[in-house]
DRENMARMAR-624881 format. One record per residue (C-alpha): residue in three letters; chain; x, y, z. Coordinates in Angstrom, 2 decimals. Example, Ala and Ser with C-alpha at 12.3 -4.5 7.8 and 13.67 -1.06 7.14 Angstrom:
# residues 2
{'ALA'; 'A'; {12.30; -4.50; 7.80}}
{'SER'; 'A'; {13.67; -1.06; 7.14}}
END
This chain:
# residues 200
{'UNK'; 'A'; {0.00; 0.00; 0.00}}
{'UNK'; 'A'; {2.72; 2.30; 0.82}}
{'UNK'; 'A'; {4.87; 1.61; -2.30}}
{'UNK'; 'A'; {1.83; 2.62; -4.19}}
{'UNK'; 'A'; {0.89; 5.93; -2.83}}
{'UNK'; 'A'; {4.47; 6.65; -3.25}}
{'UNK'; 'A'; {4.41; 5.88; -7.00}}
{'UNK'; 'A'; {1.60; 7.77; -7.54}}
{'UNK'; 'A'; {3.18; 10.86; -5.45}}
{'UNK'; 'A'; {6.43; 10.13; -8.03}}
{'UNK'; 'A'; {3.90; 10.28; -11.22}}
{'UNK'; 'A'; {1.96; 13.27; -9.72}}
{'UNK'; 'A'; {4.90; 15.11; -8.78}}
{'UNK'; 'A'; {6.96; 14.80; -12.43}}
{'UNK'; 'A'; {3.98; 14.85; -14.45}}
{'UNK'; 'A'; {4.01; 18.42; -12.66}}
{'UNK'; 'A'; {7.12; 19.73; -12.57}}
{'UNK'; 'A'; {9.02; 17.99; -14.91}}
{'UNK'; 'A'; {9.35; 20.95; -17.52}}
{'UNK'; 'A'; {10.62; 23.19; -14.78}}
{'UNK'; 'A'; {12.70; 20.94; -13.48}}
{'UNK'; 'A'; {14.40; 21.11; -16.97}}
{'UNK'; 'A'; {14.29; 24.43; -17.18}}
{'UNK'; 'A'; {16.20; 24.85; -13.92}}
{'UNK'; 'A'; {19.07; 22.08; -15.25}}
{'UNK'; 'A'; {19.13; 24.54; -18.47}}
{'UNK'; 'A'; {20.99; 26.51; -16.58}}
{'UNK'; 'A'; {23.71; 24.19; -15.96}}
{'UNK'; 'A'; {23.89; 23.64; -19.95}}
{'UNK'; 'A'; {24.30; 26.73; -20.99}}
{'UNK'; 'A'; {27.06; 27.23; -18.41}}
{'UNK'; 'A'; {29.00; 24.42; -20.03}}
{'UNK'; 'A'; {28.37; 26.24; -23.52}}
{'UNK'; 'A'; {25.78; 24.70; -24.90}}
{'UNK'; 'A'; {23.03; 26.98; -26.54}}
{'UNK'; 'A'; {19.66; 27.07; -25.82}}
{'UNK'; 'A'; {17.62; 24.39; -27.95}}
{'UNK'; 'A'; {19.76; 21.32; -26.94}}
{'UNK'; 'A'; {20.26; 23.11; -23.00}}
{'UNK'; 'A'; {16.41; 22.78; -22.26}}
{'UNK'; 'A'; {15.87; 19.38; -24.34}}
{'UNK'; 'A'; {18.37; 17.20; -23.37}}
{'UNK'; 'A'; {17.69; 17.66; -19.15}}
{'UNK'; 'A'; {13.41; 17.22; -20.52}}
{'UNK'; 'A'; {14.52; 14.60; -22.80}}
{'UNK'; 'A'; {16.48; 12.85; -19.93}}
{'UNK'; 'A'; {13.74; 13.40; -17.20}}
{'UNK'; 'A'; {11.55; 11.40; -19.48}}
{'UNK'; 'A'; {13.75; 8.37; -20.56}}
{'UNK'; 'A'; {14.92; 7.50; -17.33}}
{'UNK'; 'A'; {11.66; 6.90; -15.48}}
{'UNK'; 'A'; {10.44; 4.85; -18.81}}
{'UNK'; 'A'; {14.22; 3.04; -18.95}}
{'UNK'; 'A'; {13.77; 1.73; -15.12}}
{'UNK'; 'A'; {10.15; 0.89; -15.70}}
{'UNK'; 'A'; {10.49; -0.28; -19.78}}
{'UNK'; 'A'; {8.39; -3.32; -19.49}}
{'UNK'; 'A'; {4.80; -1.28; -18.77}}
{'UNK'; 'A'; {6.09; 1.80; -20.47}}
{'UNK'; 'A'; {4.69; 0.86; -23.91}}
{'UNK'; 'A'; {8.17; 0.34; -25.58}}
{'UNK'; 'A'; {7.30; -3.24; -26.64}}
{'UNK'; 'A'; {5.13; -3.17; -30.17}}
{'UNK'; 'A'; {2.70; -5.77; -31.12}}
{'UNK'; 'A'; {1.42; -5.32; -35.19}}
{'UNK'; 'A'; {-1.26; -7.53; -33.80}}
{'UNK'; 'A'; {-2.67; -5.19; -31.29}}
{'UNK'; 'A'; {-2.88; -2.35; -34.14}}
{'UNK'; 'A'; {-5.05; -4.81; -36.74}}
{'UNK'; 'A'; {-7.22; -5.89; -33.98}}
{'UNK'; 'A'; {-8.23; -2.57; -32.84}}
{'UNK'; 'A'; {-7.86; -1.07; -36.18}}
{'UNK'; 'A'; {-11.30; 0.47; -35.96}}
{'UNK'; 'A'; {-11.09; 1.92; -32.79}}
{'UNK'; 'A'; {-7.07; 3.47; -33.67}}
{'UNK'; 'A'; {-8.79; 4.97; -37.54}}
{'UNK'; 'A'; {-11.69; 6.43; -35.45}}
{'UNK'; 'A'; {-9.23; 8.37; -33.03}}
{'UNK'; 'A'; {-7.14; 9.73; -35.57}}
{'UNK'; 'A'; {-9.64; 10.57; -37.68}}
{'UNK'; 'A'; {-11.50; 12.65; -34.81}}
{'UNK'; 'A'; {-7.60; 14.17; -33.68}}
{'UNK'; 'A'; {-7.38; 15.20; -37.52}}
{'UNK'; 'A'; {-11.16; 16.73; -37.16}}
{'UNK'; 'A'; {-9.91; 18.69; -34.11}}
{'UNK'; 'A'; {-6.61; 19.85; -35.62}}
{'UNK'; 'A'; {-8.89; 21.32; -38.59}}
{'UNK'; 'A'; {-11.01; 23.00; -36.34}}
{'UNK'; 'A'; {-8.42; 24.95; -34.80}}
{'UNK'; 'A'; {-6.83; 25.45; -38.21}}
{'UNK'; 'A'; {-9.85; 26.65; -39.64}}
{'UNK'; 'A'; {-10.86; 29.25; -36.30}}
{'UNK'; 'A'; {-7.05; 30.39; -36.02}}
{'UNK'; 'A'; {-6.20; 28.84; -32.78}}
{'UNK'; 'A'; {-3.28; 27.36; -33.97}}
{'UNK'; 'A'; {-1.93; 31.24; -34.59}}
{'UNK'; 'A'; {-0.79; 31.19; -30.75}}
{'UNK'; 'A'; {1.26; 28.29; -31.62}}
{'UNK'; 'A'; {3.04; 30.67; -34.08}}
{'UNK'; 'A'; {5.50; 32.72; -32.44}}
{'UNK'; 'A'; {7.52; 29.42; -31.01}}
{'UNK'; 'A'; {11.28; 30.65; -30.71}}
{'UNK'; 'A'; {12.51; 27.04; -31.36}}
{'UNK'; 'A'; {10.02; 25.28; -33.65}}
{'UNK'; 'A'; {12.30; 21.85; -33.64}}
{'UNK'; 'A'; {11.90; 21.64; -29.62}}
{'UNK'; 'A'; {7.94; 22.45; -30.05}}
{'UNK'; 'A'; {7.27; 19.80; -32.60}}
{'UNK'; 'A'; {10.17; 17.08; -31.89}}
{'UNK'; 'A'; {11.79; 17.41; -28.46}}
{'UNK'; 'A'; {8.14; 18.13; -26.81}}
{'UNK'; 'A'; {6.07; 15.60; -28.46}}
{'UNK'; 'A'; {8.58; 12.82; -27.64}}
{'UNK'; 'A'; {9.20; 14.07; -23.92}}
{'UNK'; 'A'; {5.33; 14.51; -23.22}}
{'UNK'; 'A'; {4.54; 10.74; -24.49}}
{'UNK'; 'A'; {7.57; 9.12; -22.77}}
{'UNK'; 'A'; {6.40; 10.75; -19.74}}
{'UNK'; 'A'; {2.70; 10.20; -20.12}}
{'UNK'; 'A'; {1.34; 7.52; -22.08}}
{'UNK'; 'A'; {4.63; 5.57; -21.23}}
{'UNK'; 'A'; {5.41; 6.03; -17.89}}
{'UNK'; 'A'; {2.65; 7.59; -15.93}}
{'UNK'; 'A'; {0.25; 5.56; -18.13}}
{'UNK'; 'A'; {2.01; 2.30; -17.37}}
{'UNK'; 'A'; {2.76; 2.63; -13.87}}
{'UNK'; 'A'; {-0.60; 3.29; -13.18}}
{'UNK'; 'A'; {-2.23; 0.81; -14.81}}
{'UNK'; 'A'; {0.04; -1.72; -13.49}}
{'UNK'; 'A'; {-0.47; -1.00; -9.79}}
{'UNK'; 'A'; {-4.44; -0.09; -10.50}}
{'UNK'; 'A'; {-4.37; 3.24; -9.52}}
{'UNK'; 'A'; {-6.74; 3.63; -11.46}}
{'UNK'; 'A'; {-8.02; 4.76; -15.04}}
{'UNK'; 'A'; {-4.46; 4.31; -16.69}}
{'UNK'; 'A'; {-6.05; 6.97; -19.59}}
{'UNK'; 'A'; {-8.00; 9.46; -16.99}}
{'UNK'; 'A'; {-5.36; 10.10; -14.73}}
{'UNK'; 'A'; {-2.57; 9.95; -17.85}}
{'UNK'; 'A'; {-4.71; 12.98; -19.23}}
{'UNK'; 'A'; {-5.05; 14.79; -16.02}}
{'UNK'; 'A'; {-1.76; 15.25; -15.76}}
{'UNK'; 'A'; {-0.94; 15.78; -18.77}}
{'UNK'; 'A'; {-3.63; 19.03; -18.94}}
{'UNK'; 'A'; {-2.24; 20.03; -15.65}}
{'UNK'; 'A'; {1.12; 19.82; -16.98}}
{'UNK'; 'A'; {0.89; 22.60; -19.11}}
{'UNK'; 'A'; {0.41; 24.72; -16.89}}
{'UNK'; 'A'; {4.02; 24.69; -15.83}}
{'UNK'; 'A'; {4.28; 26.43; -19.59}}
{'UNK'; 'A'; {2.51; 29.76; -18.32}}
{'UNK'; 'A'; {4.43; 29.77; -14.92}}
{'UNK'; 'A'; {1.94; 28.08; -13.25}}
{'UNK'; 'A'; {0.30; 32.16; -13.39}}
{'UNK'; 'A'; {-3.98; 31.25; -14.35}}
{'UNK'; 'A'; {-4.74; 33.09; -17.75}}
{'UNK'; 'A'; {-7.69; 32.04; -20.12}}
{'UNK'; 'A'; {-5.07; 31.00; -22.51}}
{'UNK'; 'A'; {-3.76; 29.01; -20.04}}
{'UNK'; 'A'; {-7.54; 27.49; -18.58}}
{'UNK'; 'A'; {-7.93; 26.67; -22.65}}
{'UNK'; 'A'; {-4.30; 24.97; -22.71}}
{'UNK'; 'A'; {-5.51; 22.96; -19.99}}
{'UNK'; 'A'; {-8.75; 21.81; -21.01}}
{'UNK'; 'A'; {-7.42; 21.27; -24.96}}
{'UNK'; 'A'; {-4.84; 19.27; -23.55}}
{'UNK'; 'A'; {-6.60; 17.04; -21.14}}
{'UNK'; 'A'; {-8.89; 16.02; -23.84}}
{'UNK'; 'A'; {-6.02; 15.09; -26.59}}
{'UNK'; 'A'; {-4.80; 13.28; -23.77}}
{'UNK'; 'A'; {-7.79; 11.03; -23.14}}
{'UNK'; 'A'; {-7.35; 10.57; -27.18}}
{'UNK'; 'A'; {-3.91; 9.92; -26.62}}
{'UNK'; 'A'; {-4.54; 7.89; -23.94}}
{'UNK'; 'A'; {-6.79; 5.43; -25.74}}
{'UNK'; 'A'; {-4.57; 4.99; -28.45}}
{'UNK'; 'A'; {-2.22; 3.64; -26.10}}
{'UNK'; 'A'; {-4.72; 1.48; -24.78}}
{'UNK'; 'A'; {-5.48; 0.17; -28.44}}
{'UNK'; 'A'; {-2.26; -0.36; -29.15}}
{'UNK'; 'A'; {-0.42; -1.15; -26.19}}
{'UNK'; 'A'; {2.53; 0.91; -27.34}}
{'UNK'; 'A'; {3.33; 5.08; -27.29}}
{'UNK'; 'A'; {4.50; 4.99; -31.19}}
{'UNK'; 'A'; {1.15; 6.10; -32.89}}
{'UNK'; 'A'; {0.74; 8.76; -30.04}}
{'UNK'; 'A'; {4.28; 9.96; -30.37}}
{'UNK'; 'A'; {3.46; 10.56; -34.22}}
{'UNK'; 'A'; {0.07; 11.95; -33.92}}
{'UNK'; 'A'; {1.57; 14.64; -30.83}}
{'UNK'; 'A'; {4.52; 15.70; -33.50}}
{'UNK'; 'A'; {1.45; 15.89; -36.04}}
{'UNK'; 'A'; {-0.48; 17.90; -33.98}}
{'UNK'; 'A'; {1.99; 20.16; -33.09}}
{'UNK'; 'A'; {3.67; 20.91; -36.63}}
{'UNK'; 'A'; {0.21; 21.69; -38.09}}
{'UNK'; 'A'; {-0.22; 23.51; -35.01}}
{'UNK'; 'A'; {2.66; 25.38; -35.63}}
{'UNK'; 'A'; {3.12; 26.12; -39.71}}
{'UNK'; 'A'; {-0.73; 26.71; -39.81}}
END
């Protein structure tokens, strides 16, 4: 019982402070010369491996082409309703926050692969191996609440609608995992998301 409030106190407490965390080690980075884009992803990067390296078994690592035609269906129908979403926010000009990104390669490479290590591979896993409970709830909790770290934690209505977007392309995220048993569609679908999000 103890061991598993204390791993979900570990998931709560990097799925929450992980960015900052690697924004704080950016500082030792750049004092060893290294410039800014590789300073802030390779601490993130690292904060997101390790945890999924000690645990690699239930972090979705392993892939299955079986798992992917048996839930084909249910894997067409979630990226066909991300894609829906994505053309929303296309179409209303949502995506025209997303534009002014210093360092487009971390937004749509370095992020996407950080956030789904972290989430639908670690978090996820550990949860749903000790029973928590919902693997894909509390996986998209976090990861709505996570983003918040990217407004300094300081409530904004961009920031509520950060949230909110981002808990729900979590639970989509989430259930891919579950349909596939892996984090490889999700990782692609997040680096989709946010290059469209980004160029458009």
């Amino acid at each position: 019982m103890i061991k598993k409030w204390l791993v979900l106190f570990v998931i709560v407490f990097i799925g929450l402070i992980d960015y900052k965390i690697a924004k704080f080690s950016q500082g030792l980075f750049l004092g060893y010369g290294f410039t800014y884009a590789p300073s802030i992803s390779i601490p993130w990067l690292l904060i997101s491996v390790i945890p999924v390296l000690i645990v690699w078994k239930d972090s979705g690592l392993t892939f299955d082409i079986k798992e992917y035609i048996k839930n084909r269906s249910k894997i067409v129908f979630l990226v066909i309703l991300v894609l829906i979403g994505l053309l929303i926010f296309v179409v209303l000009g949502i995506t025209k926050y997303f534009h002014a990104v210093n360092y487009p390669i971390i937004f749509f490479l370095i992020t996407p692969i950080a956030e789904e290590l972290l989430f639908r591979g670690f978090i996820y896993g550990q949860t749903e191996r000790l029973k928590i409970g919902s693997p894909v709830i509390i996986s998209s909790l976090l990861f709505g609440l996570h983003h918040f770290q990217y407004f300094n934690y300081h409530l904004t209505p961009f920031a509520v609608f950060q949230i909110v977007y981002t808990l729900i392309l979590g639970l989509m995220l989430g259930n891919m995992r579950k349909n596939t048993k892996n984090i490889y569609l999700g990782i692609l679908v997040h680096i989709l998301i946010n290059y469209i999000s980004y160029k458009y």
